[in-house]
C-alpha positions, 0 to 999 in steps of 0.5 A, a space after each residue: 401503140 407504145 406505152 411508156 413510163 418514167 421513174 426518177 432514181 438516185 444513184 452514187 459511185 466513187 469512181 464518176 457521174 458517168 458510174 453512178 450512171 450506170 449504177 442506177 441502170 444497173 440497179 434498176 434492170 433487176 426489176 425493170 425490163 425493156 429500159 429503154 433510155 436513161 436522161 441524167 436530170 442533176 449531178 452532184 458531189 460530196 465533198 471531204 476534206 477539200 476532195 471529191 468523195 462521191 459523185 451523185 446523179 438523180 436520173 430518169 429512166 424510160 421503159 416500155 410497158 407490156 400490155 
């Protein structure tokens, strides 16, 4: 039987929601192995000066724990 676990992280990039995406996988894979899917729960923007500046994601990331 497979255990799992999910954390809720955040994450922002300058570039896109789908970077920020990857920015919080990327971050998370340093300390959590066997990631096994990422589900993005919220997007959203900061906005300066009538543009985007920062694009926000709050995402969810399921691993597999070893027993």
């Amino acid at each position: 039987m497979a255990i799992l676990k999910v954390i809720e992280i955040l994450a922002n990039s300058k570039i896109s929601w789908e970077d920020a995406t990857k920015n919080a996988v990327s971050h998370a894979s340093k300390t959590v192995k066997n990631i096994a899917s990422v589900y993005v729960k919220e997007q959203s923007a900061v906005v300066e000066n009538g543009e985007v500046a920062e694009f926000r994601v709050n995402v969810k990331i399921t691993f597999s724990v070893n027993n």
